[in-house]
C-alpha positions as CSV (number, residue, x, y, z in Angstrom):
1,X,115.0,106.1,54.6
2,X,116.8,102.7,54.4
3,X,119.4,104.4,56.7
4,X,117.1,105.1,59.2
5,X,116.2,101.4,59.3
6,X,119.7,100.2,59.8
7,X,120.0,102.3,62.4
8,X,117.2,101.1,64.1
9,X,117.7,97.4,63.5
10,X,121.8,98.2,64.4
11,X,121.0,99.5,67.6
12,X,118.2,97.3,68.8
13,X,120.3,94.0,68.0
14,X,123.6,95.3,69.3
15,X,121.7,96.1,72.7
16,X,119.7,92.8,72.6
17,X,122.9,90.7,72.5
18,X,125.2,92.7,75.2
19,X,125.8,90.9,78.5
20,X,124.2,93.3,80.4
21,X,120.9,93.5,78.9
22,X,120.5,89.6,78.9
23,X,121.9,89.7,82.6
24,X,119.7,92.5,83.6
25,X,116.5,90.6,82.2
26,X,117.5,87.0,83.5
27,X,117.9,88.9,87.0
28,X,114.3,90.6,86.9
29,X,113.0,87.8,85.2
30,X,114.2,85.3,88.4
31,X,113.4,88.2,90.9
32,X,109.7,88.2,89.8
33,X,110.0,84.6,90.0
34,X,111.2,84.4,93.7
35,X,108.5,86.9,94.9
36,X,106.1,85.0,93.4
37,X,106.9,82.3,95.0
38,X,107.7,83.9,98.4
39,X,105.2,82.0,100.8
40,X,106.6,78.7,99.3
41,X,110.3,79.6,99.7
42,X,109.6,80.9,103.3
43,X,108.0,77.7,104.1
44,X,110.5,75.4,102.9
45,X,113.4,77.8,104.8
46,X,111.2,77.6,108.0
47,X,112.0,75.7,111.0
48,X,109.2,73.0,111.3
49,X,110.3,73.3,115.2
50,X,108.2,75.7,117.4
51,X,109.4,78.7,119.0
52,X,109.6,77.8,123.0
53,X,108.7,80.4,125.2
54,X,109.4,80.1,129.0
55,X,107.1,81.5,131.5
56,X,107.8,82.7,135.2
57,X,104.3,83.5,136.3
58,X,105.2,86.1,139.7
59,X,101.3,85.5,140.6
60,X,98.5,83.9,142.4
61,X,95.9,84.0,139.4
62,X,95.7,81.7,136.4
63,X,95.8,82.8,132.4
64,X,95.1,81.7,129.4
65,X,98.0,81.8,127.5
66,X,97.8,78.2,126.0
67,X,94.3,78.9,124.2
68,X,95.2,82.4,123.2
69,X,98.6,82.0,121.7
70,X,96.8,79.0,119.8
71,X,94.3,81.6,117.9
72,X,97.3,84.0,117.2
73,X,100.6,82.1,116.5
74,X,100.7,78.6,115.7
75,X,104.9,78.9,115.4
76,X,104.2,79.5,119.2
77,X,104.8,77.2,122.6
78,X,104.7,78.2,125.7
79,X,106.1,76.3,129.0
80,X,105.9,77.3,132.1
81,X,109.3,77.6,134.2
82,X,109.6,76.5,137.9
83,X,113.3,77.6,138.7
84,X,114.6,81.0,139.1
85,X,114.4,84.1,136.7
86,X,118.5,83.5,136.5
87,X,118.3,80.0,136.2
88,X,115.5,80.8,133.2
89,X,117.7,83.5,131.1
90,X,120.5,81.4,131.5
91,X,118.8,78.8,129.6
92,X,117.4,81.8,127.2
93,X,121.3,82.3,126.2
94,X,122.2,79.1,126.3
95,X,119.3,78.7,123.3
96,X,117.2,76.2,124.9
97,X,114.6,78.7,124.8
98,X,113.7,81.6,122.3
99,X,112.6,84.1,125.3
100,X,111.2,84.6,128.6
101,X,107.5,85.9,129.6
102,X,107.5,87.1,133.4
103,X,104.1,87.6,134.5
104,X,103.1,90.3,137.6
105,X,100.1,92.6,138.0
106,X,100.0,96.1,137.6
107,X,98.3,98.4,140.4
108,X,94.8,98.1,139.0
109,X,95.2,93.8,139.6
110,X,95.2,93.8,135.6
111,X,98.0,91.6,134.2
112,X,101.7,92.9,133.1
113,X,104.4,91.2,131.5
114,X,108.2,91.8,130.9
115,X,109.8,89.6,127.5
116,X,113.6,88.9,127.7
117,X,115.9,87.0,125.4
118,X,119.0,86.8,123.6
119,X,118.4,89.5,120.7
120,X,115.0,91.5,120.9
121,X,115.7,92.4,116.6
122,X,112.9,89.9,116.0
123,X,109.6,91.7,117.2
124,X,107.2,88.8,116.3
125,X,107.6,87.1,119.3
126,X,107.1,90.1,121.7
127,X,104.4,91.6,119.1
128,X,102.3,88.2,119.7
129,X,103.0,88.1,123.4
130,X,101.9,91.4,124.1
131,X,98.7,91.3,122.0
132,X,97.9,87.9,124.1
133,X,98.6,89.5,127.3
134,X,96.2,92.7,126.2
135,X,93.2,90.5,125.1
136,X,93.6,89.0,128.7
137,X,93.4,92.0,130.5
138,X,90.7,93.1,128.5
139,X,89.0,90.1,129.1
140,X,90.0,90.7,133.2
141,X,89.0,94.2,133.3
142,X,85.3,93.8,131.5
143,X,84.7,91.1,134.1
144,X,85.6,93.8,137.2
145,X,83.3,95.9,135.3
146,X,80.6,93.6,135.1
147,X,80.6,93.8,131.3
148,X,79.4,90.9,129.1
149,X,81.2,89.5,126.1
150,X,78.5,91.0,124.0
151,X,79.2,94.6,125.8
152,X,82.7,93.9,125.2
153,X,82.4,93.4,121.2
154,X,80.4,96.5,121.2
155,X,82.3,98.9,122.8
156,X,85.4,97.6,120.6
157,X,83.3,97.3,117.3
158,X,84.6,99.8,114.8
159,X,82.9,103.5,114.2
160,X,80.3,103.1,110.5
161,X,81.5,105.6,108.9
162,X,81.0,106.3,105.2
163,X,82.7,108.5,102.3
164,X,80.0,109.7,99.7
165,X,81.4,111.6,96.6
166,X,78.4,114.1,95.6
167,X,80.0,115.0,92.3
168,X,78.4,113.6,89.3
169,X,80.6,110.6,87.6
170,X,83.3,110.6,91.2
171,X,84.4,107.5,91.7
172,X,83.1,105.5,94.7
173,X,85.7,104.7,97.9
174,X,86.0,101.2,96.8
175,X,86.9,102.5,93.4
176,X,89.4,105.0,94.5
177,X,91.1,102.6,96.3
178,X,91.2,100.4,93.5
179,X,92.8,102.7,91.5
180,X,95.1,104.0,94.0
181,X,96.7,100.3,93.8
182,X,96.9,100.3,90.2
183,X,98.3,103.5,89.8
184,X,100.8,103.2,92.2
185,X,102.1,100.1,90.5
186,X,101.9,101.6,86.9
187,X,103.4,104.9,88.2
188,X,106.6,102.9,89.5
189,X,106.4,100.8,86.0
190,X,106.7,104.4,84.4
191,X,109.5,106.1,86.4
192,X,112.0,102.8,86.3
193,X,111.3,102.4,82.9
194,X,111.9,105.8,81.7
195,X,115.0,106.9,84.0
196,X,116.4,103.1,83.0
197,X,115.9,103.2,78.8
198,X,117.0,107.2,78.5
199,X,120.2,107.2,80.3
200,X,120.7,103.9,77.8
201,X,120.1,106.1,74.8
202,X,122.6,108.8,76.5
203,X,125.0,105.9,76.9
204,X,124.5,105.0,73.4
205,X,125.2,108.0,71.9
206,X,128.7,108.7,73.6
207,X,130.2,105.1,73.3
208,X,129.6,105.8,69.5
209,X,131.3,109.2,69.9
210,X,134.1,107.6,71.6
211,X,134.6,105.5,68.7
212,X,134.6,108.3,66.1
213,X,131.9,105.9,64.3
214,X,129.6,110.0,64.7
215,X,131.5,111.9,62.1
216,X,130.7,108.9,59.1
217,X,127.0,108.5,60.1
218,X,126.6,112.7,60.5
219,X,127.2,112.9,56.9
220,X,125.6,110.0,55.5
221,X,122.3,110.4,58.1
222,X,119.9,113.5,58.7
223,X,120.5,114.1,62.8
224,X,117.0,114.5,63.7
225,X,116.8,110.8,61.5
226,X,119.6,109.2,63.3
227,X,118.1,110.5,66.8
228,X,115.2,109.0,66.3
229,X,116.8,105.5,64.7
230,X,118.1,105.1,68.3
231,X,115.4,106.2,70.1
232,X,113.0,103.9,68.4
233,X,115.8,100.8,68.7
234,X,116.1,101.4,72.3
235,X,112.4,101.8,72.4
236,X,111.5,98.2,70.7
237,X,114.4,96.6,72.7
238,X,112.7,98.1,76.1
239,X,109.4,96.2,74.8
240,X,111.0,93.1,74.1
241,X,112.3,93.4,77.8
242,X,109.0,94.0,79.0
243,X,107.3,91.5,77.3
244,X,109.6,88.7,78.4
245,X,109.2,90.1,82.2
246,X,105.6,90.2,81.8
247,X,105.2,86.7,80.2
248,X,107.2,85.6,83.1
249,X,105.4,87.3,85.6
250,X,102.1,86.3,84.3
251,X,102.9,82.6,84.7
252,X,104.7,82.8,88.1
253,X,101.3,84.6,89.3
254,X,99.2,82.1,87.4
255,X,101.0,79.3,89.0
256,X,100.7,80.4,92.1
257,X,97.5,81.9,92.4
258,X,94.0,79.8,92.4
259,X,91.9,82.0,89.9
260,X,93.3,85.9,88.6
261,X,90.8,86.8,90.5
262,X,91.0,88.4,94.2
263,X,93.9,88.4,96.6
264,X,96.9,90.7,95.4
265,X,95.0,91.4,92.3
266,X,92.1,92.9,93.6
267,X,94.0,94.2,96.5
268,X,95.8,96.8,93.7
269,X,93.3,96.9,91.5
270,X,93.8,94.5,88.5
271,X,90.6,92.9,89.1
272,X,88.2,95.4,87.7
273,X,91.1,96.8,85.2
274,X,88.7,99.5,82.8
275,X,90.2,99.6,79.0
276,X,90.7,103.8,79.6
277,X,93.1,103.2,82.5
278,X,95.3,100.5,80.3
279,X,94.6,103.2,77.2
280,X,96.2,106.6,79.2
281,X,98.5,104.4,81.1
282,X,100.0,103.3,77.7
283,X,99.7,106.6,76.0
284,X,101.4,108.3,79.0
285,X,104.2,106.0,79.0
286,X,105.1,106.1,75.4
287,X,105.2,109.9,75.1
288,X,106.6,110.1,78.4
289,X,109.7,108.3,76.9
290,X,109.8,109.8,73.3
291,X,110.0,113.4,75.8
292,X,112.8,112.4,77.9
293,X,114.6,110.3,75.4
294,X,115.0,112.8,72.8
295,X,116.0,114.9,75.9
296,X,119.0,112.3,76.4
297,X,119.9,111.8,73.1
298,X,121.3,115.4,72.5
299,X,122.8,115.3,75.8
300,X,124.3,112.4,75.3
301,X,125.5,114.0,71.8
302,X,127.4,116.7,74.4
303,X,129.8,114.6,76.0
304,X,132.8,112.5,74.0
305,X,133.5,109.9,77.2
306,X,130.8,107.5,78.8
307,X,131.9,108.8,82.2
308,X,130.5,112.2,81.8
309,X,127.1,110.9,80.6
310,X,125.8,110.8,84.3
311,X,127.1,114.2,85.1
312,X,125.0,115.2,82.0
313,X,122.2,113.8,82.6
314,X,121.4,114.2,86.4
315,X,119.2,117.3,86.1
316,X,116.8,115.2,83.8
317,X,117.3,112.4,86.2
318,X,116.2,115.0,88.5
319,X,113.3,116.1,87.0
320,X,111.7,112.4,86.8
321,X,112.9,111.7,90.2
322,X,110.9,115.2,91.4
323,X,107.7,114.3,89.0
324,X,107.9,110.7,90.9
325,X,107.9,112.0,94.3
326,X,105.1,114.5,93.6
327,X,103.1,111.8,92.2
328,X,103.6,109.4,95.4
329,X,102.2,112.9,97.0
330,X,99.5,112.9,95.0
331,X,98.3,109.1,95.9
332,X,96.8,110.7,98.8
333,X,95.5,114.2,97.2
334,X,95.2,113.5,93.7
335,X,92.3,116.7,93.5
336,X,95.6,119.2,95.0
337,X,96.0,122.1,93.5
338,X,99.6,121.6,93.2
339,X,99.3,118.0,91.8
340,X,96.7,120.1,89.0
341,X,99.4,122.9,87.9
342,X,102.2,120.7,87.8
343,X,100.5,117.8,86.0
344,X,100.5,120.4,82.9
345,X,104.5,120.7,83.3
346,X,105.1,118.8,80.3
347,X,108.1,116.8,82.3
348,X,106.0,115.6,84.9
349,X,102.7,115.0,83.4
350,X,103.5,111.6,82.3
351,X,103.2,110.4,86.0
352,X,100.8,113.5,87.0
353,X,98.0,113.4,84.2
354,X,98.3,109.9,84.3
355,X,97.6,109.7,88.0
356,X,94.4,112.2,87.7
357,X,93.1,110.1,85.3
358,X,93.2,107.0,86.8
359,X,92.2,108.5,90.1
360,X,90.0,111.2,89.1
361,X,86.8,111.3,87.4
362,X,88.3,114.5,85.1
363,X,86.7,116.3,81.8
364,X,87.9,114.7,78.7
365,X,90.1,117.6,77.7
366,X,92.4,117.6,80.9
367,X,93.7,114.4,79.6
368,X,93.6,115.5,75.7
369,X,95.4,119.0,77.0
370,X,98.5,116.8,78.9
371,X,98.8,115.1,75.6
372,X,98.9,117.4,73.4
373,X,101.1,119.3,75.6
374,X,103.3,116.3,75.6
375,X,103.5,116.1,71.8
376,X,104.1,120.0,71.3
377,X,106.6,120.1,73.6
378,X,108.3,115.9,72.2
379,X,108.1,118.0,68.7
380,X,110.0,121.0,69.8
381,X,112.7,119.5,71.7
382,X,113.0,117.1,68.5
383,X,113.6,120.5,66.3
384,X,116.0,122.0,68.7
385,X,117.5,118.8,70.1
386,X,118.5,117.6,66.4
387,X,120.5,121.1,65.8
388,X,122.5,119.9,68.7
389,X,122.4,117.1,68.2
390,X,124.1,117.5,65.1
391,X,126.4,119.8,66.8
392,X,127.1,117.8,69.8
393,X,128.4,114.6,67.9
394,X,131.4,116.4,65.9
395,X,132.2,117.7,69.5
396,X,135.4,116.0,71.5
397,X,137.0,116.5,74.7
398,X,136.0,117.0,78.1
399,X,132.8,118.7,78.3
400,X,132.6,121.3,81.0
401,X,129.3,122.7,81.5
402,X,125.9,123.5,79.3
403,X,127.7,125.7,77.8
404,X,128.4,123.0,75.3
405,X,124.5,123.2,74.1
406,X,125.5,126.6,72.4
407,X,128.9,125.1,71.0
408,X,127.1,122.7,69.2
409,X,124.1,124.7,67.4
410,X,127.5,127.1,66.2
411,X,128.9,123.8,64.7
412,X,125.4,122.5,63.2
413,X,124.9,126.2,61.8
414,X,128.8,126.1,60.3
415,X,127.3,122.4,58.5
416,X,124.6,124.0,57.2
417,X,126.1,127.0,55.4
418,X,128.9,124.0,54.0
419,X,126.3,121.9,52.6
């Protein structure tokens, strides 16, 4: 057993001081920082000077531009032009202004507008100089209709409508949404961290093959021990990555946020964050990686050169690439019949159970049933996966093809019948 721990500790410290896991860290670790501090970098970027807009007004009548650019876009100023439309664009290119409003009427006597400038790539400008235009004919047209302000509002005010779940413990629409945002978060927490840490262990196990350092561990280490040595030390060097993230997350959002309460927290969910959501979402992730790790370890064992590991690996890249994309699916019709069968497919129910669960008001055994599935299926891969495991790693050369996989349970049988 004392092997096993050197193993573990081997792996997790040799990973914990290579350049790229202490780059890749650093540069999350900064990335979380900068979003989290996006409004303030944006504001210190930003051009204290105010976007000039010239305006050629082609008509007799008058409009409020001034007072309703004010209630939209403050970055906004408006000046109206007395030359020519040439005489305008040319001062448009020339950068003195940021565009050009010409004002006609249409047909009905209702205002119409045409925006010109140097590059139309930036929509803001033409997004808030169109929605001004529309509130004024709006404004135009309920006064040829005779309509008051108070019409106005109520022939714009929104349909009530209401979704009612009639099934006994559903969850309410404010609820579902709340979980939709926290899903969707923990589900993309799950897939990076998964398809990130296996291929690692895949990686792992051929740079050691390369070396030749397999055939004196093979005989001093059980296989299905040594697997798991380096699937735990990735594991415990993946939380020591998270953790650091989180912390650093945590306190960017803390800075930055008046209370943890509200705004982009409530907005995914984090605000009314039940224990049995945190509970499956941890659950779902750790066997979710103890599956498709063991699943790269004895691929990994297949191939001799780090640049076949990829090639090896892309159909289970494949398959947690497919159980992502049926779970983003699923955000929107979580109670499908598809998203049901394939959540019991043991390689995509770590995204797929998880996501009924937290969406779902389900009966206790679906989740129970995923699990155990999950372990069954962790346990039996582990059995098989050692055999070829064992195999795999006295195997050198190019490796072709799956074929391999039968290759190495013939060399783990030949080690049997020698010991």
């Amino acid at each position: 057993m004392n092997n096993f721990w050197i193993i573990l500790w081997h792996t997790y410290i040799t990973k914990l001081k290579t350049k790229s896991f202490i780059v890749t860290t650093i540069i999350t670790a900064l990335l979380i920082v900068v979003l989290a501090n996006m409004n303030n970098i944006i504001g210190y970027f930003s051009d204290d000077d105010k976007n000039q807009i010239a305006v050629i007004n082609e008509t007799e009548a008058t409009f409020p531009l001034e007072e309703q650019l004010a209630a939209l876009n403050e970055n906004m100023e408006i000046e109206y032009f007395n030359g020519t439309v040439e005489e305008a664009e040319n001062k448009v290119v020339e950068g003195e202004y940021e565009g050009l409003l010409i004002l006609t009427l249409g047909e009905d006597n209702l205002p119409a507008g045409e925006y010109k400038s140097s590059s139309i790539a930036d929509s803001t400008v033409a997004a808030s100089l169109q929605n001004v235009l529309q509130q004024i004919k709006t404004d135009m047209a309920a006064e040829q209709l005779n309509l008051s302000q108070e019409q106005l509002a109520e022939l714009y005010a929104p349909v009530e409508f209401n979704s009612t779940a009639l099934a006994e413990n559903a969850k309410t629409e404010e609820e579902l949404s709340q979980a939709r945002g926290l899903v969707y978060v923990l589900l993309f927490l799950i897939y990076f961290a998964v398809i990130m840490y296996a291929s690692m262990i895949a990686n792992e196990v051929a740079t050691e093959k390369s070396s030749r350092v397999m055939e004196i561990l093979i005989s001093s280490v059980p296989p299905i021990r040594q697997m798991f040595a380096k699937i735990l030390g990735i594991g415990l060097l993946s939380f020591t990555q998270m953790v650091v993230i989180g912390l650093v997350g945590y306190a960017s959002l803390k800075r930055n946020l008046s209370s943890m309460e509200g705004g982009w927290f409530e907005a995914f969910g984090f605000s009314d964050l039940s224990m049995s959501t945190v509970l499956y979402a941890g659950i779902f992730f750790l066997l979710g990686y103890f599956l498709y790790a063991t699943l790269a370890a004895f691929l990994g064992s297949l191939v001799s050169r780090i640049e076949d590991v990829q090639q090896m690996i892309m159909p289970m890249t494949m398959l947690i690439v497919a159980g992502f994309l049926i779970a983003m699916f699923g955000l929107g019709q979580p109670d499908s019949t598809f998203v049901t069968i394939t959540s019991y497919i043991p390689f995509f129910t770590p995204m797929l159970m998880f996501l009924r669960v937290g969406m779902l008001s389900l009966p206790i055994w679906e989740p129970i049933l995923g699990i155990t599935i999950l372990i069954g299926t962790t346990v039996i891969l582990a059995i098989f996966g050692a055999r070829v495991y064992r195999g795999g790693v006295l195997m050198y050369g190019k490796s072709s093809s799956y074929k391999d996989v039968k290759k190495a349970l013939q060399l783990s049988k030949k080690e049997d019948s020698a010991e």
